[in-house]
C-alpha positions in Angstrom: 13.2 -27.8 55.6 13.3 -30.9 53.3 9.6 -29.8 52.2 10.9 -26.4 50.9 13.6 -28.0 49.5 11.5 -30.5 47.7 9.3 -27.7 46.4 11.8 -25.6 45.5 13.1 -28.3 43.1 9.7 -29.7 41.8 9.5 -25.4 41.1 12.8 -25.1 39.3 12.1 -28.9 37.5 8.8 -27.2 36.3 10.0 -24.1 35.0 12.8 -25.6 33.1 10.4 -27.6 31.3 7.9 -24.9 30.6 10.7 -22.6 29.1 13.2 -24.9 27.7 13.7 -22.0 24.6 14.8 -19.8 26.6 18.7 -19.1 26.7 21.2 -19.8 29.2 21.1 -16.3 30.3 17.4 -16.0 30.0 16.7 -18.9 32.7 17.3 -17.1 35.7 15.6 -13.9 36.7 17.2 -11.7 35.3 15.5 -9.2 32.7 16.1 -10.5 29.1 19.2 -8.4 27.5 16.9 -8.1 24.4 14.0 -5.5 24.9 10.8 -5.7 22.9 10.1 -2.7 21.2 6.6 -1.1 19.8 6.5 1.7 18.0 3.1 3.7 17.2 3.2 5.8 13.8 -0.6 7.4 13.7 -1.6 9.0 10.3 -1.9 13.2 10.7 -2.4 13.4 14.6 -1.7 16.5 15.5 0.6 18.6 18.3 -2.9 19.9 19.8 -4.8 16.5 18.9 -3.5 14.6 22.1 -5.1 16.1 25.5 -2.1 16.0 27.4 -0.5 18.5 25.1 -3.1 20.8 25.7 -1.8 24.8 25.7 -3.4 27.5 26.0 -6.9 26.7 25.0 -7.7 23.2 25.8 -9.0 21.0 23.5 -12.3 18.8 23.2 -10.5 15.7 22.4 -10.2 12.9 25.1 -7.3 10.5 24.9 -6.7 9.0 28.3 -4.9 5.9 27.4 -2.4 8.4 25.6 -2.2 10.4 28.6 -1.5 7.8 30.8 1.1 6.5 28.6 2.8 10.2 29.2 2.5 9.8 32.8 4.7 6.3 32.2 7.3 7.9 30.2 8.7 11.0 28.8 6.4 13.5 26.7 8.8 15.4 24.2 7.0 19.2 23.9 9.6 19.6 20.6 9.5 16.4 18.9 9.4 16.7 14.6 8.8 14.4 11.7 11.0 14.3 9.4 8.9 15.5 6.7 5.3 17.3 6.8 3.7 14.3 4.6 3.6 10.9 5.4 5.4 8.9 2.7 8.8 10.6 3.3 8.0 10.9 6.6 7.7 6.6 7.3 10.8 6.5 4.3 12.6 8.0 6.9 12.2 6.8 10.2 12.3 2.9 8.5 15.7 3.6 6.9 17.3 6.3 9.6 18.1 8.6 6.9 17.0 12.1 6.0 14.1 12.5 3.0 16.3 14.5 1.1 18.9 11.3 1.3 16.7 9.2 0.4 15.6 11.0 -2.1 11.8 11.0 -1.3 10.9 14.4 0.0 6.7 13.9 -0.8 3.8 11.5 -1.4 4.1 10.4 -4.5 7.2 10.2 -7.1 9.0 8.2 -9.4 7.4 10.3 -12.5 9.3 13.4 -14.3 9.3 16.9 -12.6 5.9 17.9 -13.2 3.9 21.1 -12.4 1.0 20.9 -9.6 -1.1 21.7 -12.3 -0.5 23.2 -16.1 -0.4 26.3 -15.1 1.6 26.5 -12.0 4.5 28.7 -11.5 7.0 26.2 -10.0 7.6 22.6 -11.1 8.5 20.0 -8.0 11.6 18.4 -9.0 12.0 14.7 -9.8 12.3 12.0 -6.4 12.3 8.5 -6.1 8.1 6.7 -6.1 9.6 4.2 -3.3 11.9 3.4 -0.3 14.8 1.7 -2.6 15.1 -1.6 -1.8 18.8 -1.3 -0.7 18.1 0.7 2.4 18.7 -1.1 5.2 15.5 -1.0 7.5 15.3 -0.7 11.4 13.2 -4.4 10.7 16.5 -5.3 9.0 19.0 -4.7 11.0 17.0 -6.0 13.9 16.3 -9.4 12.0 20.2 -9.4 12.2 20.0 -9.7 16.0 17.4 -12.3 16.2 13.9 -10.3 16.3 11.0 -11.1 14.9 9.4 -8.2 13.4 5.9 -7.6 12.2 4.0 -4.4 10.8 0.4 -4.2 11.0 -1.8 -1.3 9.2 -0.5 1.3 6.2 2.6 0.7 4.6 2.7 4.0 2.0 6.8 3.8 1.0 6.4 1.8 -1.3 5.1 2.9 -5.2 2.0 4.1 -5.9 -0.2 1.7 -6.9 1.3 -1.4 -5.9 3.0 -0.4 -3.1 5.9 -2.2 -4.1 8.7 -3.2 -2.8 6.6 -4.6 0.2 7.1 -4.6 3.6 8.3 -8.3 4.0 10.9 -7.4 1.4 12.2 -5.3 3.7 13.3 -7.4 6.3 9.4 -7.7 8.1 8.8 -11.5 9.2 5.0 -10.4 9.1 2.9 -8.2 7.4 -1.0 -7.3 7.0 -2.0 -4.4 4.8 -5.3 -3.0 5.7 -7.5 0.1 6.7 -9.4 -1.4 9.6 -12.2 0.0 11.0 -11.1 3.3 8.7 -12.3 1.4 6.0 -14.3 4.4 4.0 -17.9 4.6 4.4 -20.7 5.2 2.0 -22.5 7.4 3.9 -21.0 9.0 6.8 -24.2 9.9 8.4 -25.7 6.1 8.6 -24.9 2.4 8.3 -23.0 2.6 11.9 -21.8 -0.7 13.9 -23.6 -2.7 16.0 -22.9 -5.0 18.5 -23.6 -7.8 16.1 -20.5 -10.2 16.1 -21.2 -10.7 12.1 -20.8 -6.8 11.8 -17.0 -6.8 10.4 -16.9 -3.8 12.7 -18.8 -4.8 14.8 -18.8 -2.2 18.6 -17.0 -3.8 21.6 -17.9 -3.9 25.2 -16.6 -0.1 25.3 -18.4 0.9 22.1 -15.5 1.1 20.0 -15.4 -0.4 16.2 -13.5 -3.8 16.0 -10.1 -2.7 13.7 -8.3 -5.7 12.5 -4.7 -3.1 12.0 -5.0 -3.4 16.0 -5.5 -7.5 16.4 -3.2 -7.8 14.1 -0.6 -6.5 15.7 -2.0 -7.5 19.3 -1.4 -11.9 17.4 1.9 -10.9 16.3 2.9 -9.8 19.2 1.2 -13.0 21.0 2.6 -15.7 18.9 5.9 -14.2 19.0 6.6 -13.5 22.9 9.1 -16.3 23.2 11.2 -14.1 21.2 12.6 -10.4 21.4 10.4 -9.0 19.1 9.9 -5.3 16.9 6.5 -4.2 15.6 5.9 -1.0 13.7 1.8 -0.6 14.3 0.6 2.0 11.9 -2.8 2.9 12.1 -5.2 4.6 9.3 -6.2 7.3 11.9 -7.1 9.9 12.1 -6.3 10.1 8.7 -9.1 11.3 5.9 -12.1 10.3 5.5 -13.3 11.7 8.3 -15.9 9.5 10.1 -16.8 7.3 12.8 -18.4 3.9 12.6 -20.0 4.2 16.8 -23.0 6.5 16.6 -22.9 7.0 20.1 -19.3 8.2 20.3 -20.2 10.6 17.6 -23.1 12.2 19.6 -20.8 12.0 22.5 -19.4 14.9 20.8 -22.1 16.7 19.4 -23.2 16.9 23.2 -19.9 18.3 24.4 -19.6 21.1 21.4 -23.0 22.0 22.5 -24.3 21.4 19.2 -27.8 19.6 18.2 -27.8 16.0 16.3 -27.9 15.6 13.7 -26.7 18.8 11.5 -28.9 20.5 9.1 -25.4 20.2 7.0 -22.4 17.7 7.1 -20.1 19.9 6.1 -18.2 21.0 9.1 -16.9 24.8 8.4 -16.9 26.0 12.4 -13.1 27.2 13.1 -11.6 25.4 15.9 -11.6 21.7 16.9 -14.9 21.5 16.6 -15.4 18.7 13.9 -17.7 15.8 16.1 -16.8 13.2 13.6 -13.0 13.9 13.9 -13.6 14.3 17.8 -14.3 10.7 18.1 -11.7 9.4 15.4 -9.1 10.9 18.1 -10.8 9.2 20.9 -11.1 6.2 18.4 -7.0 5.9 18.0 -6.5 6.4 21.8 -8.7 3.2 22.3 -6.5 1.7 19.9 -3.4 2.3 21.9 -5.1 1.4 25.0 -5.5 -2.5 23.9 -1.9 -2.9 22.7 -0.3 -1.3 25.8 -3.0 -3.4 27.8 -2.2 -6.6 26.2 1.4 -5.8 27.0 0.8 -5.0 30.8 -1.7 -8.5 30.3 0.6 -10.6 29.6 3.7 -12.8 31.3 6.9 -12.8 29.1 7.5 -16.3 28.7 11.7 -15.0 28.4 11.0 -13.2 31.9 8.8 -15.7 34.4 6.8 -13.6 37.0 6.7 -10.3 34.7 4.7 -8.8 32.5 5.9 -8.0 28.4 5.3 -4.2 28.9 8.7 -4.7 31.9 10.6 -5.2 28.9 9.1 -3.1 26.5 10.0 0.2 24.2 6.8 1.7 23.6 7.5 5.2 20.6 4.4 6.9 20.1 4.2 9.5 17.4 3.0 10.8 14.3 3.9 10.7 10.6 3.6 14.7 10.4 1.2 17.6 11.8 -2.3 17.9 11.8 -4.6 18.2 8.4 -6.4 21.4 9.5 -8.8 21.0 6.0 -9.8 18.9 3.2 -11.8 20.4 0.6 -14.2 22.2 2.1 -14.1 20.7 5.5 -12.7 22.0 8.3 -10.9 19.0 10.5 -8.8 20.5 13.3 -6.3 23.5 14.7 -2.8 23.2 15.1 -3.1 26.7 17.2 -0.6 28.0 18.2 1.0 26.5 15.8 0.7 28.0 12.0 -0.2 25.8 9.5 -0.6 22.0 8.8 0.1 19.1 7.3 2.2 20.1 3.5 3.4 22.8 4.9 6.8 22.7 6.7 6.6 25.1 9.2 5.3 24.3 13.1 1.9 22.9 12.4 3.3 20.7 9.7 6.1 19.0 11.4 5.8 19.2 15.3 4.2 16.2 16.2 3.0 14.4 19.4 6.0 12.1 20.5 5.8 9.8 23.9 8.6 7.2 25.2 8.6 4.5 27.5 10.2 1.6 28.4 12.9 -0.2 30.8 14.8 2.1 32.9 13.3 5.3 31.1 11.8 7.7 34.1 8.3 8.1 34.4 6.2 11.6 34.5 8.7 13.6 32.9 8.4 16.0 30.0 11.0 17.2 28.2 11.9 20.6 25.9 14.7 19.1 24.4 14.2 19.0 20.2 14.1 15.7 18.7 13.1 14.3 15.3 11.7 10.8 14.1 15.0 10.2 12.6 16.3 9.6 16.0 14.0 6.3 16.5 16.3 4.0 14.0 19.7 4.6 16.2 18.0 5.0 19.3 16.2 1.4 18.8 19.7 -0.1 18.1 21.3 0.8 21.1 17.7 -0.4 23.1 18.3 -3.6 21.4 22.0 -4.1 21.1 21.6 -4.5 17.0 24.7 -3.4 15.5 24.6 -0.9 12.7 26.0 -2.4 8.9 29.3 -1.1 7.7 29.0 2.0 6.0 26.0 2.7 6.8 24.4 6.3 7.5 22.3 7.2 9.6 21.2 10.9 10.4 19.4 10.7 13.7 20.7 11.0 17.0 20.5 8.2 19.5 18.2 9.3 22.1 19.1 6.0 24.7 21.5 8.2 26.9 19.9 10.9 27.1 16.2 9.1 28.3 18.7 6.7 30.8 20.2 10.1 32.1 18.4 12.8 31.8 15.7 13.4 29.7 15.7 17.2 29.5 19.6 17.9 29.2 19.7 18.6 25.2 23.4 18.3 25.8 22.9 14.4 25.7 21.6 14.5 22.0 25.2 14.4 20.0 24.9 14.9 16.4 26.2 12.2 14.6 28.3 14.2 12.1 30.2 16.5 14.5 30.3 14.7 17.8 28.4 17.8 19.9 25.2 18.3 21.2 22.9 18.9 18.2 21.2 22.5 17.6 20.3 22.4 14.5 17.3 20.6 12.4 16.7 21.3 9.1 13.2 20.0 6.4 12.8 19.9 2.9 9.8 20.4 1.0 10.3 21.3 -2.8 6.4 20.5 -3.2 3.2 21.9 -2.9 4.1 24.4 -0.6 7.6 25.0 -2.0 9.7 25.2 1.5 13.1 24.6 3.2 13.2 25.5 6.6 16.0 25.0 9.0 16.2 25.5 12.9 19.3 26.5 14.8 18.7 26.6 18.6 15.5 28.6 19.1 15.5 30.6 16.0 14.1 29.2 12.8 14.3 30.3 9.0 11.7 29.0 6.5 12.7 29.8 2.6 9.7 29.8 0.2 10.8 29.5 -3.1 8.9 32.2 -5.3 11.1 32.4 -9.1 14.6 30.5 -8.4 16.9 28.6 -6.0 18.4 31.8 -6.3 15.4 33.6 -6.2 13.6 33.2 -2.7 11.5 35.3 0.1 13.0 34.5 3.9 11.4 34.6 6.7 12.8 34.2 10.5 11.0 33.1 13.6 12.3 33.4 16.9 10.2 30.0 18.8 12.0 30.1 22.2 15.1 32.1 23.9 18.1 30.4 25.5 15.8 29.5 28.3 13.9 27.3 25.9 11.1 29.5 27.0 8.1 30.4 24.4 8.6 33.5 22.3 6.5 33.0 19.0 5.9 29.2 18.3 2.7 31.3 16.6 5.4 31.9 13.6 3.7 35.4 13.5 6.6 37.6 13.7 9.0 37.4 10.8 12.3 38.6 11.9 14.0 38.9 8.8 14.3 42.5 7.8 15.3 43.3 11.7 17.8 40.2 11.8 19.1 40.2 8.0 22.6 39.2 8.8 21.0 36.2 11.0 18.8 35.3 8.1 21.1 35.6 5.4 23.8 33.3 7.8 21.2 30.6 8.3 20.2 30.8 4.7 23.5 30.2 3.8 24.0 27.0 6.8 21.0 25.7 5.3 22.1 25.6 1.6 25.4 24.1 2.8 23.5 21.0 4.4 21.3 21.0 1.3 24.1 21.0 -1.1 25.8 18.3 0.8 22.8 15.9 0.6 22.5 16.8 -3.1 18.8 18.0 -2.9 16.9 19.3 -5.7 15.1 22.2 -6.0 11.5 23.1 -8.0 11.8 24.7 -11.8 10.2 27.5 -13.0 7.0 26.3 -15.5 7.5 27.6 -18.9 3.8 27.1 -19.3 2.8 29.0 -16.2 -0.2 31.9 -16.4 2.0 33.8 -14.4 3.9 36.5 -16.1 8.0 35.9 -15.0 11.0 37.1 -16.1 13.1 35.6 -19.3 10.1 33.4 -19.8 10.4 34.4 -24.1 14.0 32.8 -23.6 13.2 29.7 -22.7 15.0 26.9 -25.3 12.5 24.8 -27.4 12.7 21.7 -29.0 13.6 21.3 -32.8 14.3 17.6 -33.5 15.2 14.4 -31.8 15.8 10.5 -32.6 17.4 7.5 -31.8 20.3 6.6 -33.1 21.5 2.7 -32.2 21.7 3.0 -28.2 21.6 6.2 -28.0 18.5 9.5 -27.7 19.6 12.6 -28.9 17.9 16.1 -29.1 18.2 19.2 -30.7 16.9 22.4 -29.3 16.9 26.3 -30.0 19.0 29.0 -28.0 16.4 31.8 -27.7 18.6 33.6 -25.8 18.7 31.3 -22.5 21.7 28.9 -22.1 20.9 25.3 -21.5 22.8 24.3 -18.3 21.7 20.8 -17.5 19.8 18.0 -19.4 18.4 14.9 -17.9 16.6 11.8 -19.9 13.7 10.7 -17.3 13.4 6.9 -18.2 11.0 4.3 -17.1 11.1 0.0 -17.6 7.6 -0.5 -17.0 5.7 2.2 -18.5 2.0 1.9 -19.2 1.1 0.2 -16.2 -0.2 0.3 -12.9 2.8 1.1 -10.5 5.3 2.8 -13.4 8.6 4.8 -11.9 10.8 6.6 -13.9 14.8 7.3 -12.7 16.8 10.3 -14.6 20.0 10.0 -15.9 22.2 12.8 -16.8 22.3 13.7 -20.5 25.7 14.4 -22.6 25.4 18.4 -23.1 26.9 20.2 -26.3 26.0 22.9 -28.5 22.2 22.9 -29.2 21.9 19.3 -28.9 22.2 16.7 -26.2 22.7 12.9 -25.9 22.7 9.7 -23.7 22.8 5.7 -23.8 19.7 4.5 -23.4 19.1 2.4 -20.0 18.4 -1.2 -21.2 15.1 -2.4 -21.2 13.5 0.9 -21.2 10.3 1.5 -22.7 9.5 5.4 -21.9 11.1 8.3 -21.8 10.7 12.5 -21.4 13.8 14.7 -22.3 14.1 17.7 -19.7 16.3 20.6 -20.6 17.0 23.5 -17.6 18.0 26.8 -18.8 20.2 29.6 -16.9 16.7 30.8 -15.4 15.9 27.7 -13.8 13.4 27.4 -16.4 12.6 23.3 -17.3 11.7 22.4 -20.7 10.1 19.0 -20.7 9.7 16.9 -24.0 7.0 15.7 -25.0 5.3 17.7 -22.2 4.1 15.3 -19.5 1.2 16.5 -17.9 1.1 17.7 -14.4 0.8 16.1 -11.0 -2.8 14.2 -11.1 -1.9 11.3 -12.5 1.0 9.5 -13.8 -1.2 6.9 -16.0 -0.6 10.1 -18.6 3.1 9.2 -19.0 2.8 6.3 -21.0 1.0 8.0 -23.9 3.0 11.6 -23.7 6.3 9.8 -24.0 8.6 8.3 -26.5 8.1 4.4 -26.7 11.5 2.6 -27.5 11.4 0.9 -30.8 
C-alpha cells in the first residue's frame, strides 16, 4: 500500500511539474472546457469531387482520408456556400455575415460598376475590393476568449493586388501566405518531383508533393497545443492550374480511365470526370487532410494528459463554392446531377461538400438537413464559449444543438431573425451570371436578370418533397409557368430579404451591341467642374429621367491595390453635386436613368483590369 501511495504521489509531483500552465480546472482529468477547432476551406472542390458523396454514377476520384473523416462525424448531403466564388464566399464565413451585408457578392471589387466587357448587356454593380477592416472575424472574437489562431494557405478577402488588410490585421496571431505544392508549373507535362530532399516539392514516403500551406499549419498547431487554439487551413486545391507535381499519381489515373500515357494532346475535352491531372489534385487534397487530422490523433494534448488533440478537436471540412466544370478550353470536372458550376448560383455552384466532427458530435451519421457556411461563425462560438460583441450580426444559424442532439432534425436549426426552424436560404450574384436565387423548403426560384431589376425571367425548381426526398436536384424542370403564383410569391420573399440587406442590382450598358429598349434615351454628359470642395455635373434629358447619381471616389488611385467607395450625389434639374471625400485623388460620375440604364463619366473601361481607372478618371487638382 505505502508503494502505491508513494507512486501515486511521485505521479501527481510529476505531472504538476510537466504542466504547471495549465489552469486550475485544466489539472485534473477532465476534458479542457475550451475545444480546439480546425476548419478546412478547399478552393472549388466539388459536391461530386469527394467519393463518399458519390450518387448515381460513381466517380473516379479516391479520397479515403475524407471518407473516413465522414465515418467520424456527420456528412451534410445539403450543405451551401454562401456565394458561388470564393472571395465572397471566405468574406463570409470569417465575418458571419451574408455577402450581400458585407457588401462583397464576387471576386474582385472596389472599382466603379463596370461592364464584363464593352459590349455587354448588363453592368455588375459597384461592391466593396475587401473584407472591411471593422468586421469582427471568427479569429477575433476567439482571440477575445484566449485562442491562438493561425491561418495557413490563401487568404483572397483582402484587395486585389495586395491583399490588404491582411490576415493578422484581422485578429490572426499567425499567418503564412503561400501556394504550396500548387505553386504553377512551367510545363505541366514534365519537371515532376523527386524524392530528392533539395526538391522544394520534393515526394514523401507516399508519393505525395511536400506543401508547406499543410506544415504550416501542422507547426501552428504544434507550438501552440498548450493553448485552446483556432486554425482556418486553406488550401490552393484543387483550384486552377490544373496539374500534379507526382508523375506516378498522374498515371495512376490515366490507368484507371483506361486511357494511354501520355496524350497525343493535353487538352482534356472528354465530358465527365475524366481529367487525370485533376484526378490526382483531388487525391492530392485528401492527402493533405490526412496529415493534419493524423497529427491531431498523433498527438497528446498537453491541457488533457493521457489524450490525444483530435479528443478535443472541431474538425469543419468544406468548400469555398461548387465545382469549376471548365477553364478555357479544358474540361475539369461534373457537378452531375447537379446543373452548373462554380459562377453560377444554382446547385452546382453553391452545394458544396461539408463534413463535421468533434467532441460529443455522433459518428457515421449523414444528414439532409440544409445548412450554409455562414453557420460556422456562431456555431464555433458556442463550441468554444466566445461570446458574441454587442451589436453584432450575424446571419448563420448555430449548428451546436442540433450536431449534440440530433443531427438530422432541421427543426434544431433556428433562424436567428425569427426564432423558428429555418426554411429558407437565399444567394446573390449580380455578376457574371447575373443571378438571385432563393430556397424555401424544397422548392427553389433562381431570377436571371435579362433588361431590369424589374425586368427578369423566373425559373422554379422543385429539389426535394416534404420527405426531403429527391425530385429534380438536376434543375431540369422549371416550374414556373405551372406554379406562377408560387414563383411570383417567392420572387416577391426574395426581393423583401434583398431589399432589407440593401443589395444592388446590375445596370443596363448604354454601350451594349445588344439592341434594348429606351437605349436613344439614355442622359449624356454636357459639362462638369470643380468648384472649391465640391464636383458638379451637367447632363442632358433625352427623354429618360435621371433617378440616382453616385460619385465613385478613390484615395489611392494609380497604384497597385486602388479601391474606390461611392457616395451619393446631390440630384437637381440636369445637374448634380457632392463634397468631395478628402484626400481623394480619382473619381467617375455615374448617372442611372428610369430604365436602369448607367451612364458612367469619363467611361471606365470594363472588368479586365482596374490599372485603367487611373488614367480614365478625373485627377483632383
Amino acid at each position: 500500500m505505502y508503494k502505491i501511495i508513494l507512486f501515486s504521489f511521485l505521479f501527481y509531483l510529476n505531472a504538476n511539474v510537466a504542466y504547471s500552465y495549465q489552469s486550475p480546472a485544466e489539472k485534473g482529468n477532465d476534458r479542457p472546457k475550451k475545444p480546439n477547432v480546425l476548419l478546412i476551406v478547399t478552393d472549388d472542390l466539388g459536391w461530386q469531387d469527394v467519393k463518399c458523396y458519390d450518387i448515381d454514377q460513381p466517380s473516379p476520384y479516391e479520397t479515403p482520408n475524407i471518407d473516413k473523416l465522414a465515418k467520424d462525424g456527420v456528412l451534410f448531403w445539403q450543405a451551401y456556400s454562401p456565394a458561388p466564388t470564393c472571395s465572397p464566399s471566405r468574406g463570409a464565413i470569417l465575418s458571419g455575415k451574408h455577402p450581400v451585408r458585407i457588401e462583397r457578392t464576387n471576386v474582385r471589387g472596389g472599382h466603379p460598376p463596370l461592364p464584363f466587357n464593352h459590349g455587354s448587356t448588363l453592368i455588375s454593380p459597384w461592391m466593396r475590393g475587401a473584407l472591411d477592416i471593422s468586421e469582427i472575424t471568427i479569429a477575433e472574437s476567439l482571440k477575445l476568449n484566449g485562442y491562438k489562431t493561425g491561418h495557413s494557405g490563401k487568404w483572397h478577402v483582402g484587395i486585389a493586388v495586395t491583399d490588404d488588410p491582411r490576415p493578422k490585421a484581422q485578429g490572426f496571431d499567425f499567418s503564412k501566405h503561400g501556394f504550396g505544392s500548387h505553386k504553377r508549373m512551367k510545363d505541366r507535362t514534365k519537371g515532376f518531383s523527386t524524392s530528392d530532399k533539395s526538391d522544394p516539392f520534393y515526394l514523401d514516403e507516399e508519393g505525395f508533393p511536400f506543401d508547406d500551406i499543410t506544415q504550416d499549419g501542422i507547426d501552428f498547431m504544434d507550438s501552440n497545443k498548450k493553448d485552446p487554439f483556432f486554425l482556418f487551413y486553406a488550401s490552393r486545391l484543387v483550384h486552377t492550374p490544373i496539374h500534379t507535381r507526382s508523375e506516378a499519381l498522374l498515371r495512376k489515373y490515366y490507368e484507371k480511365l483506361g486511357i494511354a500515357y501520355p496524350r497525343k494532346s493535353d487538352v482534356w475535352d472528354e465530358e465527365g470526370q475524366r481529367n487525370a491531372y485533376y484526378a490526382a489534385m483531388i487525391e492530392t487534397i485528401d492527402h493533405y487532410t490526412g496529415l493534419l487530422i493524423k497529427y491531431l490523433e498523433q498527438t497528446e494534448d498537453p491541457r488533457w494528459p493521457g489524450h490525444m488533440l483530435i479528443e478535443n478537436t472541431y474538425i469543419i471540412f468544406t468548400s469555398d463554392n461548387g465545382g469549376m466544370e471548365r477553364h478555357t478550353k479544358e474540361i475539369i470536372t461534373d457537378n452531375y446531377p447537379l446543373d452548373k458550376g462554380k459562377i453560377n448560383a444554382k446547385e452546382g455552384g453553391v452545394r458544396v461538400p461539408l463534413i463535421i466532427t468533434g467532441p460529443n458530435i455522433s459518428s457515421n451519421i449523414q444528414s439532409d438537413v440544409v445548412v450554409n457556411g455562414i453557420d460556422f461563425y456562431p456555431t464555433i462560438l458556442s463550441w468554444t464559449g466566445a461570446k458574441k460583441q454587442k451589436k453584432q450580426i450575424l446571419d448563420g444559424s448555430d449548428l451546436s444543438v442540433l450536431l449534440d442532439k440530433d443531427p438530422t432534425d432541421k427543426k434544431l436549426v433556428i433562424d436567428p431573425e425569427t426564432g423558428k426552424p429555418r426554411n429558407t436560404m437565399m444567394w446573390h450574384y449580380p455578376n457574371s451570371s447575373m443571378q438571385s436565387t432563393l430556397r424555401i423548403d424544397g422548392y427553389k426560384l433562381v431570377r436571371n436578370y435579362t433588361d431590369t431589376k424589374e425586368k427578369t425571367s423566373l425559373a422554379l425548381y422543385q429539389l426535394y418533397d416534404k420527405d426531403s426526398k429527391r425530385v429534380d436536384i438536376e434543375e431540369s424542370k422549371n416550374l414556373a409557368s405551372k406554379m406562377p403564383k408560387k414563383a411570383k410569391e417567392m420572387d416577391r420573399l426574395l426581393e423583401k430579404r434583398l431589399e432589407k440587406l440593401n443589395a444592388r442590382y446590375p445596370f443596363l450598358n448604354p454601350t451594349s451591341r445588344a439592341d434594348l429598349p429606351n437605349k436613344t434615351q439614355v442622359p449624356t454628359v454636357v459639362d462638369h467642374g470643380v468648384d472649391g470642395k465640391k464636383v458638379w455635373l451637367k447632363y442632358k434629358n433625352n427623354g429618360a429621367k435621371v433617378v440616382k447619381a453616385e460619385l465613385i471616389y478613390t484615395k489611392n488611385g494609380g497604384i497597385p491595390g486602388e479601391i474606390w467607395f461611392p457616395i451619393t450625389m446631390k440630384l437637381t434639374k440636369d445637374e448634380v453635386c457632392v463634397t468631395l471625400p478628402k484626400g481623394t485623388t480619382h473619381y467617375v460620375f455615374n448617372l442611372v436613368d428610369e430604365n436602369n440604364y448607367l451612364v458612367g463619366y469619363p467611361d471606365a473601361g470594363y472588368q479586365k483590369t482596374t490599372k485603367i481607372f487611373a488614367t480614365k478618371a478625373i485627377a483632383v487638382k
